[in-house]
C-alpha positions as a Python dict, from the first residue, in 0.01 Angstrom:
ca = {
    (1, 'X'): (0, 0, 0),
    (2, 'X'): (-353, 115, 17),
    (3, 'X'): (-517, 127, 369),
    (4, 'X'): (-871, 64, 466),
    (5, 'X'): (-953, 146, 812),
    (6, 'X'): (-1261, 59, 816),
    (7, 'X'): (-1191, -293, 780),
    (8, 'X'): (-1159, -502, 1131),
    (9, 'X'): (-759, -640, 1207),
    (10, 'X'): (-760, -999, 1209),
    (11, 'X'): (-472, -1244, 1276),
    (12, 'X'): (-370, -1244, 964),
    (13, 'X'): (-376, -855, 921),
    (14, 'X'): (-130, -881, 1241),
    (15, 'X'): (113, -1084, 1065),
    (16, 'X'): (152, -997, 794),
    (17, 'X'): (286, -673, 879),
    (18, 'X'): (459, -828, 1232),
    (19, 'X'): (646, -1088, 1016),
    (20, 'X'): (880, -879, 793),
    (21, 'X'): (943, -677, 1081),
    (22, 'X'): (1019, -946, 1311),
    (23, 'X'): (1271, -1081, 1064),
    (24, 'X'): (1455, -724, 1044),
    (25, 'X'): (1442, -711, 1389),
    (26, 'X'): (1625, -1046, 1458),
    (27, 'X'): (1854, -1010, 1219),
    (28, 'X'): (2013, -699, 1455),
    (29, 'X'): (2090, -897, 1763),
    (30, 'X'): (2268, -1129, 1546),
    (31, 'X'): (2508, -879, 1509),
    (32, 'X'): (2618, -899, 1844),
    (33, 'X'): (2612, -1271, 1821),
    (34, 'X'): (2844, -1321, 1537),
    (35, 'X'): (3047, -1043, 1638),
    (36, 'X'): (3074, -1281, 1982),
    (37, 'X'): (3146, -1559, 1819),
    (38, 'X'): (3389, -1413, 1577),
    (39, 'X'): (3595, -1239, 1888),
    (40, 'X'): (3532, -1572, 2074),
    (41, 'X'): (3716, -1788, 1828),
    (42, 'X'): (4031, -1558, 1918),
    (43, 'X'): (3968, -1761, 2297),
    (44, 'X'): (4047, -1413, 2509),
    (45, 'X'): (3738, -1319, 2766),
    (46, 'X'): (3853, -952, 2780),
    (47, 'X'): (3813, -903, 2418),
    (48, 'X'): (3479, -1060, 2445),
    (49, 'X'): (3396, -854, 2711),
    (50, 'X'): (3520, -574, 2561),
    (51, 'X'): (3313, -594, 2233),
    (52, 'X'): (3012, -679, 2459),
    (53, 'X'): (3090, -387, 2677),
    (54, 'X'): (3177, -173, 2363),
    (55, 'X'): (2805, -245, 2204),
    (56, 'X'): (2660, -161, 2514),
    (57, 'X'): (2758, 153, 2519),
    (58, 'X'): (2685, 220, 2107),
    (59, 'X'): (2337, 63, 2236),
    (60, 'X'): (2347, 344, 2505),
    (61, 'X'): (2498, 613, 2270),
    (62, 'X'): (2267, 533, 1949),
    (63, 'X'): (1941, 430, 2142),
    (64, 'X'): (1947, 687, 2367),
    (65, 'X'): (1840, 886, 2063),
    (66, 'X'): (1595, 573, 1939),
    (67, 'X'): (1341, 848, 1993),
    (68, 'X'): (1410, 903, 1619),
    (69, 'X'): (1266, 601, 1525),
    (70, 'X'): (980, 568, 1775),
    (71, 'X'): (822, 918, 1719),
    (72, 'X'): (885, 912, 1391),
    (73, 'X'): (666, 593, 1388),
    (74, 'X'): (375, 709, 1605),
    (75, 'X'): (360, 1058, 1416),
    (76, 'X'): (402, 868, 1068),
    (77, 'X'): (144, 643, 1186),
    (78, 'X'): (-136, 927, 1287),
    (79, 'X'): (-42, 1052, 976),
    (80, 'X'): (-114, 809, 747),
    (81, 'X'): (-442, 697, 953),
    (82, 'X'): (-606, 1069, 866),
    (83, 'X'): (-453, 1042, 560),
    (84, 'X'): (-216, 1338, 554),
    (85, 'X'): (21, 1315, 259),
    (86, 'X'): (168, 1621, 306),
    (87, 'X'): (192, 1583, 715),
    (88, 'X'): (374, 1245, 654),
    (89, 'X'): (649, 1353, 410),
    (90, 'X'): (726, 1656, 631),
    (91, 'X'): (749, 1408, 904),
    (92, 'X'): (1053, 1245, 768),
    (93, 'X'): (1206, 1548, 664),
    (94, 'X'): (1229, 1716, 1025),
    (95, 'X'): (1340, 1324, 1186),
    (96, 'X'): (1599, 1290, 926),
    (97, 'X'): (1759, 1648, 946),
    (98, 'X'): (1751, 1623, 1366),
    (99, 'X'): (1913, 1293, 1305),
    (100, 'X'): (2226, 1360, 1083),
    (101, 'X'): (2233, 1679, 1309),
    (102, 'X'): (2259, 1466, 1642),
    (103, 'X'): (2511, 1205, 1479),
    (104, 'X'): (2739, 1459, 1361),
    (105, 'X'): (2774, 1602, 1727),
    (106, 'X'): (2828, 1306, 1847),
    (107, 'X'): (3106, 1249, 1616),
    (108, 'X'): (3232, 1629, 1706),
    (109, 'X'): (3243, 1513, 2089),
    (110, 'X'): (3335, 1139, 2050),
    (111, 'X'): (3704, 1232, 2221),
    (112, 'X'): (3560, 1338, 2537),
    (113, 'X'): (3260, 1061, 2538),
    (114, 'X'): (3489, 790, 2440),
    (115, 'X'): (3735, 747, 2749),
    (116, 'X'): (3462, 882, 2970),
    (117, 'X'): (3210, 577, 2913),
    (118, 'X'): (3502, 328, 2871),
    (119, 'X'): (3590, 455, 3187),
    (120, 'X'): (3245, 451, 3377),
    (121, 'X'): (3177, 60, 3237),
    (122, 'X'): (3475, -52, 3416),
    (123, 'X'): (3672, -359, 3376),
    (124, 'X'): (4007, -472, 3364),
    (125, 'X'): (4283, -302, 3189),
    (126, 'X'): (4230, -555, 2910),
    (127, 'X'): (3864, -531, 2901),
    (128, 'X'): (3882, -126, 2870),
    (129, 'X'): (4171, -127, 2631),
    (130, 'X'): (3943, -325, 2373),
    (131, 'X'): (3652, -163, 2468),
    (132, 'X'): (3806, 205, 2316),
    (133, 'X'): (3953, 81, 2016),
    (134, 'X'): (3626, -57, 1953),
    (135, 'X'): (3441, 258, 2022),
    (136, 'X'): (3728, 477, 1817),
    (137, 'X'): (3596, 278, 1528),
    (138, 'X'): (3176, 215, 1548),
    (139, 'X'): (3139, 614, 1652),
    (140, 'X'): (3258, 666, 1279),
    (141, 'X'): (2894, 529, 1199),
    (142, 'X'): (2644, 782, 1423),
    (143, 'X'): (2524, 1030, 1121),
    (144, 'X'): (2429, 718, 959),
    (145, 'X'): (2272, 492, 1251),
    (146, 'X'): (2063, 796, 1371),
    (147, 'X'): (1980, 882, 1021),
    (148, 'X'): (1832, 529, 986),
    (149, 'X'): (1638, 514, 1261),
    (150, 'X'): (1456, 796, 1092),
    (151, 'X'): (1399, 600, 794),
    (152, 'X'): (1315, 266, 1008),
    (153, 'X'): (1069, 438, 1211),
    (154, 'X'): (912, 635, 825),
    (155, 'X'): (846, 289, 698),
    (156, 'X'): (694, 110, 1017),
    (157, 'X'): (452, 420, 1059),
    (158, 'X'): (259, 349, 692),
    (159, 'X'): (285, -26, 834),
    (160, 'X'): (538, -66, 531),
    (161, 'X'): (747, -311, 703),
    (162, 'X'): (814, -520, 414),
    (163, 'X'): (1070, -211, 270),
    (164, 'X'): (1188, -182, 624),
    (165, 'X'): (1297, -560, 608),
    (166, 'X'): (1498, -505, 313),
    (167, 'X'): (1684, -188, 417),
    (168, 'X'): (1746, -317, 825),
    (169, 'X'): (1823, -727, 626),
    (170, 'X'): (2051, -538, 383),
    (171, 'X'): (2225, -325, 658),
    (172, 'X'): (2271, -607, 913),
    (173, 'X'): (2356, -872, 677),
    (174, 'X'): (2656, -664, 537),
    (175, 'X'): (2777, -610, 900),
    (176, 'X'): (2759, -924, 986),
    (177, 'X'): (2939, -1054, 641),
    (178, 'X'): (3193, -794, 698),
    (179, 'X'): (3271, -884, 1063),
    (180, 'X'): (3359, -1208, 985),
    (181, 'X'): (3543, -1128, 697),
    (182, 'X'): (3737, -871, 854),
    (183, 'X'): (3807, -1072, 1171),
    (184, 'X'): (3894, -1451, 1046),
    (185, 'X'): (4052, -1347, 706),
    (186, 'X'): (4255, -1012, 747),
    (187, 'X'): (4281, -1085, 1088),
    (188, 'X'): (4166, -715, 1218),
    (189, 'X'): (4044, -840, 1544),
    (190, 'X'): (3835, -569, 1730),
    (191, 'X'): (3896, -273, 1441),
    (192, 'X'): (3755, -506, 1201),
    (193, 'X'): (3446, -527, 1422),
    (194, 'X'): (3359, -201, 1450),
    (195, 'X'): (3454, -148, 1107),
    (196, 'X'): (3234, -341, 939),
    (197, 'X'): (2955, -168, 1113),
    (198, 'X'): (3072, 163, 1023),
    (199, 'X'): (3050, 77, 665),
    (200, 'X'): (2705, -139, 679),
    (201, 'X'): (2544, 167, 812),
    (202, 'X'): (2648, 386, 510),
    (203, 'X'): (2519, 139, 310),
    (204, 'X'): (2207, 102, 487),
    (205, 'X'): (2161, 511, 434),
    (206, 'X'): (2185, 485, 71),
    (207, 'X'): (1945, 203, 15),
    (208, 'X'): (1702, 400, 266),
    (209, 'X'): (1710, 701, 145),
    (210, 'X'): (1653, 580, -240),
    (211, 'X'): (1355, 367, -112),
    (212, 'X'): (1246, 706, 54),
    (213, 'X'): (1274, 942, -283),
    (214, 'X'): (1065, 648, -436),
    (215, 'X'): (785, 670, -204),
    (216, 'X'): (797, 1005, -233),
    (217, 'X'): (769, 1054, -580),
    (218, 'X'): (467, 789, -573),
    (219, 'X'): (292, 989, -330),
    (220, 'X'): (357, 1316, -529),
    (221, 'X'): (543, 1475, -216),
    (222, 'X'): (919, 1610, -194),
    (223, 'X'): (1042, 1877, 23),
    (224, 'X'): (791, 2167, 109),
    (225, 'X'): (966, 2377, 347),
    (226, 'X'): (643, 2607, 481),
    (227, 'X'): (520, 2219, 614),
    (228, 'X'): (853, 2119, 738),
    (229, 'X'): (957, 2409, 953),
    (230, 'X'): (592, 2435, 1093),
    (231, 'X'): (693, 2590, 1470),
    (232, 'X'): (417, 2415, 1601),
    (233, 'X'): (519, 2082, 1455),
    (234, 'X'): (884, 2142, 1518),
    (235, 'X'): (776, 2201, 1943),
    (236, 'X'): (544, 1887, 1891),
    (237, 'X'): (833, 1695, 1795),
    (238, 'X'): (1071, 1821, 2069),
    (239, 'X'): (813, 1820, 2337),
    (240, 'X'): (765, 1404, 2220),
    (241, 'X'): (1122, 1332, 2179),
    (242, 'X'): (1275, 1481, 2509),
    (243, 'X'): (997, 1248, 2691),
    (244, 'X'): (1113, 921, 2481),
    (245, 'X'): (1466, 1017, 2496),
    (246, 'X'): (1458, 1046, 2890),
    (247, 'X'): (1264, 719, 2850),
    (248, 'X'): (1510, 516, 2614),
    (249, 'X'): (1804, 626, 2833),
    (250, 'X'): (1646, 519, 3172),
    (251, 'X'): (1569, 163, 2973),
    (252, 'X'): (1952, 147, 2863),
    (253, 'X'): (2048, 248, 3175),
    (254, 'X'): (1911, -20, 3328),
    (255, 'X'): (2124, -282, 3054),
    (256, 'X'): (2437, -61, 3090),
    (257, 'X'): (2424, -103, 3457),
    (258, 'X'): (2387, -499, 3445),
    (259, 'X'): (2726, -508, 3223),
    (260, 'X'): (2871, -241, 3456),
    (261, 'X'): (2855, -500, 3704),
    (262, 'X'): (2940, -766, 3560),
    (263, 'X'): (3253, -601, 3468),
    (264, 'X'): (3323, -608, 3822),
    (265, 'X'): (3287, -957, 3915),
    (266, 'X'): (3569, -1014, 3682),
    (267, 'X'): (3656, -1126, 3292),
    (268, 'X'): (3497, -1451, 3287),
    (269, 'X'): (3137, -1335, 3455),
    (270, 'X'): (3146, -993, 3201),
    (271, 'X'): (3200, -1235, 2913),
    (272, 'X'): (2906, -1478, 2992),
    (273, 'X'): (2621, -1211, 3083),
    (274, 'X'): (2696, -1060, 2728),
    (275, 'X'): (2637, -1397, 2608),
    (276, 'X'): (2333, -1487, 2786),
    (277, 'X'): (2198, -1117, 2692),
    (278, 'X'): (2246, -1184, 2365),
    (279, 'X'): (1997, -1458, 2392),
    (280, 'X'): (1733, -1238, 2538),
    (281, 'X'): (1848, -953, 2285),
    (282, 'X'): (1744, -1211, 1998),
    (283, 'X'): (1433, -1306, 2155),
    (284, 'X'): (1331, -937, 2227),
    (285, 'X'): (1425, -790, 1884),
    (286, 'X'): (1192, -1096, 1753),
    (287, 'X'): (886, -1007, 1966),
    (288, 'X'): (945, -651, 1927),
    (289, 'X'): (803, -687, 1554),
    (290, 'X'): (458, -725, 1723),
    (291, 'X'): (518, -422, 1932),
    (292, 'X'): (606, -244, 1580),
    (293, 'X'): (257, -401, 1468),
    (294, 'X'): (102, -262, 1759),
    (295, 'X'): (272, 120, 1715),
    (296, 'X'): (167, 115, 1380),
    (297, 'X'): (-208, 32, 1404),
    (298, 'X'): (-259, 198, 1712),
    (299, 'X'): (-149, 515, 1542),
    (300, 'X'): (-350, 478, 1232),
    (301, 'X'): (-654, 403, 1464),
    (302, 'X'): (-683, 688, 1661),
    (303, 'X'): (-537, 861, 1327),
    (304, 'X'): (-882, 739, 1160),
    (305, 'X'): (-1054, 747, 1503),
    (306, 'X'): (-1180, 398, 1483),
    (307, 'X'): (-1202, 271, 1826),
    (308, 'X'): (-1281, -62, 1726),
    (309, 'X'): (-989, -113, 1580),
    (310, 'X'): (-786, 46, 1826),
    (311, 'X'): (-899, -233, 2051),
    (312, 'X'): (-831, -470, 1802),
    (313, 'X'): (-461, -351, 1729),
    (314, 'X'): (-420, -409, 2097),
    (315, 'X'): (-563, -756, 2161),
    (316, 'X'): (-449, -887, 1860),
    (317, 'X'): (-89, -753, 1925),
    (318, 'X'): (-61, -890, 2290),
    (319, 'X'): (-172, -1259, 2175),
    (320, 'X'): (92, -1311, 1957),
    (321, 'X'): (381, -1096, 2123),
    (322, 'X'): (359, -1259, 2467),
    (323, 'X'): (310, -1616, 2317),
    (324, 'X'): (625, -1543, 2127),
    (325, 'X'): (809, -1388, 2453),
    (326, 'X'): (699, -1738, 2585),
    (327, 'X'): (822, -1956, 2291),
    (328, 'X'): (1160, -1795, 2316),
    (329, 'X'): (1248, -1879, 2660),
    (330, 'X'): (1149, -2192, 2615),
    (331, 'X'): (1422, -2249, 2320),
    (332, 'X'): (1674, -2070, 2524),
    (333, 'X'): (1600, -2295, 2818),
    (334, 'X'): (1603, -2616, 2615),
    (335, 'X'): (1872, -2537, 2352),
    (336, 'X'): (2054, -2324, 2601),
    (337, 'X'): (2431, -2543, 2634),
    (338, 'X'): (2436, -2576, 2263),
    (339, 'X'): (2430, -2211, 2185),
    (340, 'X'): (2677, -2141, 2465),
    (341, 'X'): (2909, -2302, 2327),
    (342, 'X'): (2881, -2211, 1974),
    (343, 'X'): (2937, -1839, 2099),
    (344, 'X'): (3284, -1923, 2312),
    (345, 'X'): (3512, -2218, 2317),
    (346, 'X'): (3656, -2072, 2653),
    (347, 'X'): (3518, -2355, 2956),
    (348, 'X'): (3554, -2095, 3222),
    (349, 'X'): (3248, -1899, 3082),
    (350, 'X'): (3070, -2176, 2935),
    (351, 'X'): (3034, -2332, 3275),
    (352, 'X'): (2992, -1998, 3454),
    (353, 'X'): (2673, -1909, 3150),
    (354, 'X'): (2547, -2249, 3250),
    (355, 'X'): (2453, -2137, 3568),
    (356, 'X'): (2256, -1841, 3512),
    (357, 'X'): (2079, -1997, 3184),
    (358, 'X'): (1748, -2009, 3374),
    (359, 'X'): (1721, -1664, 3420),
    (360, 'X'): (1786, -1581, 3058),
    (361, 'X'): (1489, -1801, 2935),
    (362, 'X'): (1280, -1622, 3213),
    (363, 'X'): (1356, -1248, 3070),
    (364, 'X'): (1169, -1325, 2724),
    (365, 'X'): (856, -1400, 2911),
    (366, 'X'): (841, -1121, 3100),
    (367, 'X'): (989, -871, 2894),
    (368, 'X'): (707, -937, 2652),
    (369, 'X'): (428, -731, 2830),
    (370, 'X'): (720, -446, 2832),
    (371, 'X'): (781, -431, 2433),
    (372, 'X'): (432, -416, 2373),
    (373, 'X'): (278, -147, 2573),
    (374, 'X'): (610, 15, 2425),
    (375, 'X'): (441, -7, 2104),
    (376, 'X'): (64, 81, 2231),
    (377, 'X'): (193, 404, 2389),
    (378, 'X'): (405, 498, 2100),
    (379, 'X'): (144, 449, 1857),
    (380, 'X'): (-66, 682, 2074),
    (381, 'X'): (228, 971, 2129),
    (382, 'X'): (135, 875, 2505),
    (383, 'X'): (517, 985, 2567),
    (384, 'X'): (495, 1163, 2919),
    (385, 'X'): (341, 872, 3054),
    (386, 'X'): (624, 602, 2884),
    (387, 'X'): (887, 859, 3053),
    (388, 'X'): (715, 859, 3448),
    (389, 'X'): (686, 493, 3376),
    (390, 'X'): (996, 419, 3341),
    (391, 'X'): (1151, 622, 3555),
    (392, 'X'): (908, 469, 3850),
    (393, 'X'): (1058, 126, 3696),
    (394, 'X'): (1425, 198, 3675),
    (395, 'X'): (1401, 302, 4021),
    (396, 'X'): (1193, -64, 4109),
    (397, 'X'): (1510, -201, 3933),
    (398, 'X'): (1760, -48, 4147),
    (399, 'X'): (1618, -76, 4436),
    (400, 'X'): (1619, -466, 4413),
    (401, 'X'): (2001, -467, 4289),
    (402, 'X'): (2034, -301, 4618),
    (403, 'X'): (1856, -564, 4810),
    (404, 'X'): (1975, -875, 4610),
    (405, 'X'): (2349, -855, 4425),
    (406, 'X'): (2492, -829, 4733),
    (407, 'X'): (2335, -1103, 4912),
    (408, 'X'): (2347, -1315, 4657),
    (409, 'X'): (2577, -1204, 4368),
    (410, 'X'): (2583, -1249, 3970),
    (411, 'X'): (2186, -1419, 4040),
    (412, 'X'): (2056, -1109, 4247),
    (413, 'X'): (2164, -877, 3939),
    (414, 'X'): (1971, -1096, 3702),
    (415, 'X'): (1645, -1141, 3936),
    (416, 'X'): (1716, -759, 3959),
    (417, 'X'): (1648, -715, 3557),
    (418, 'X'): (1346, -922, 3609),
    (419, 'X'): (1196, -693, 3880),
    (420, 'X'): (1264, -418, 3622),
    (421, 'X'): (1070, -596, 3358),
    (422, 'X'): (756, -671, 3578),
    (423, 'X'): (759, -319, 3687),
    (424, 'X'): (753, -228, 3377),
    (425, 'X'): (482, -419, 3262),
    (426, 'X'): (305, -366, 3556),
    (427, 'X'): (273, 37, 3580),
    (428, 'X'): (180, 48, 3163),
    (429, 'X'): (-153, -184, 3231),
    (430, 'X'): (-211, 49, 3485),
    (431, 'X'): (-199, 371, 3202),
    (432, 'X'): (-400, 238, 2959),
    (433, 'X'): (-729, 312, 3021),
    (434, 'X'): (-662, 642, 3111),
    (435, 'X'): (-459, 668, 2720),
    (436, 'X'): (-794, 512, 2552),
    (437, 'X'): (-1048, 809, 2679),
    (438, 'X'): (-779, 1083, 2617),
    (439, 'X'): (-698, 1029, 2265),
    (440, 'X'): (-1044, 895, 2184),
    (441, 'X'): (-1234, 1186, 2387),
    (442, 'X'): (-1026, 1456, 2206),
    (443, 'X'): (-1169, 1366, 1907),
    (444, 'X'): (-1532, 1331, 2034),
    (445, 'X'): (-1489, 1688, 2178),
    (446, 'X'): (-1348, 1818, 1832),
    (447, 'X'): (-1646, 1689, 1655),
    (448, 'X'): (-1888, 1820, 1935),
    (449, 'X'): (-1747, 2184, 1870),
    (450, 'X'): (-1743, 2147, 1456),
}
């Protein structure tokens, strides 16, 4: 795909490249939501909650390293904007090796981080019994999850989302397929869950990475090691990853602790949070493709210093990612009993979901702002301040679990998440102005002194 960036973004610009990615994005959530609905059919709250529990912790484990996607993006991104071939292959090739690298150690150390996270999510002896056997089979997958956020993260930087749509549709369309297949006709239960993920995320690799050599080969690029191992580039990359790693883990901290406790206000309360979160998961995942949208032009902008269009990639962006955020909690509101009940046939948590619906179909809303600054500061490498962000906002968040859960229970943990998510939102507007004149007076200085 050629790229003119002297051409102004328009609506139609936005989605065309948001849309793809919006529909690979959904698809993911869905994972959890069949993989719900498969367990749920089996009518035992403890295995829901311990899949639930179980992907929180893979979400935990695997996204605390999502810093392989999002700097890959933003880096990709600047790339491509100055049109650096040569920058943008090697790019790949450092995410890629750090990736397999990281999932391999995590499969080296998965006896010891195993029982200890089982252990520190809680829940009954039922709950935590699924919960491991669960994690003794998805922690098969790491090399390849990691390795595909690599590949994700290539694709969304060149605002390629199309190919990203078919490798992430391929990869969570095979899980899901396999899930149910393995569940309702071999009758696997919770292996057969983690499982089929384990063997969609191979196959998601291999499709990736032959996508990749394609690209590659168009572009005339392979594997020139001088570029690749570039120390500068190589502490560039660190430097950008340990600030989004500390950020991605303070952001799953904050969802880890929610299910944490849950777990302790019992089976049936465990089981319907997941459920409800799977709602807002879907509706985040589909906004999200706007925050991709933004990463990707904001990066190519100040990659092709164009200001204008910086602005544009911004404004653009926000209209359409907070009117979906909107849109969504409206359909979760509305259509909220329905989809309860196609996820679990157990009344206990159907009624006890019921009651907290209203704060699911608030989180969409307000978790909007969130994804898409996400994006803007991503696109801009504006790492250190996404990491003092959240940190200020995690700490917003506990702070009002302190004040609220145990005053009033199961509803002061959720108005808790929604104090994280205004926080959130909150303390990025306040950033960026301060990101526009840095990465736009850099340049300005650089030509000054050429």
């Amino acid at each position: 795909m050629a790229h003119d960036f002297t051409k102004p973004l328009t609506h139609r610009t936005v989605l065309t490249v948001a849309v793809p990615i919006m529909l690979a994005n959904v698809s993911e959530p869905l994972i959890g939501v069949v993989n719900t609905a498969v367990i749920g059919r089996l009518n035992d709250p403890a295995m829901i909650g311990g899949v639930a529990i179980g992907g929180v912790i893979f979400g935990f484990l695997f996204w605390g390293f999502g810093f392989l996607r999002l700097s890959t993006s933003g880096m990709a991104a600047q790339a491509t904007g100055a049109g650096d071939h040569p920058e943008l292959a090697a790019v790949f090739w450092r995410s890629l090796m750090l990736a397999i690298l990281i999932g391999l150690a995590i499969l080296l150390l998965s006896p010891l981080i195993g029982p200890l996270a089982v252990s520190l999510m809680g829940g009954s002896d039922a709950v935590q019994a699924a919960n491991l056997e669960y994690f003794s089979w998805r922690v098969l997958s790491a090399p390849a999850a990691l390795a595909n956020f690599a590949i994700l993260g290539w694709f969304v930087g060149q605002s390629r989302t199309k190919t990203a749509l078919v490798v992430q549709l391929s990869l969570n369309l095979i899980n899901m397929a396999l899930s149910m297949f393995f569940v309702l006709n071999l009758g696997w239960a919770v292996p057969g869950v983690g499982l089929a993920a384990v063997c969609a995320e191979y196959a998601g690799l291999i499709l990736g990475l032959l996508i990749v050599a394609n690209r590659m080969r168009g572009l005339g690029l392979w594997f020139d090691a001088a570029h690749v191992f570039s120390v500068a580039k190589i502490r560039h990359i660190i430097s950008a990853n340990a600030d989004i790693m500390l950020r991605t883990v303070l952001l799953l901290f904050a969802f880890a602790w929610m299910a944490s406790r849950s777990a302790r206000l019992g089976d049936v309360p465990v089981a319907a949070n997941a459920i409800l979160l799977h709602f807002f998961d879907v509706a985040a995942f589909l906004t999200d493709g706007f925050a991709y949208t933004a990463e990707a032009f904001v990066g190519q902008s100040i990659g092709a210093r164009n200001l204008a269009r910086y602005r544009q990639a911004i404004r653009l962006s926000t209209i359409w990612g907070m009117g979906f955020g909107v849109l969504a909690g409206l359909i979760i509101w509305f259509a909220g009993e329905p989809l309860v009940r196609l996820m679990t046939t157990s009344e206990p948590v159907i009624a006890f979901a019921l009651q907290y619906l209203g704060w699911a179909a608030l989180t969409p809303a307000l978790g909007a702002a969130c994804f898409l600054y996400d994006g803007i500061f991503t696109g801009a490498l504006a790492t250190r301040e996404m990491r003092n962000m959240m940190l200020f906002s995690t700490l917003a968040y506990l702070g009002a679990w302190w004040l609220m859960e145990p005053r009033f229970g199961n509803h002061g943990l959720w108005a808790a998440l929604c104090v994280f998510f205004v926080a959130r939102g909150l303390s990025f507007a306040s950033r960026l102005p301060a990101i526009e004149r840095r990465v736009f007076d850099r340049y300005e200085k650089a030509a000054v002194k050429i």
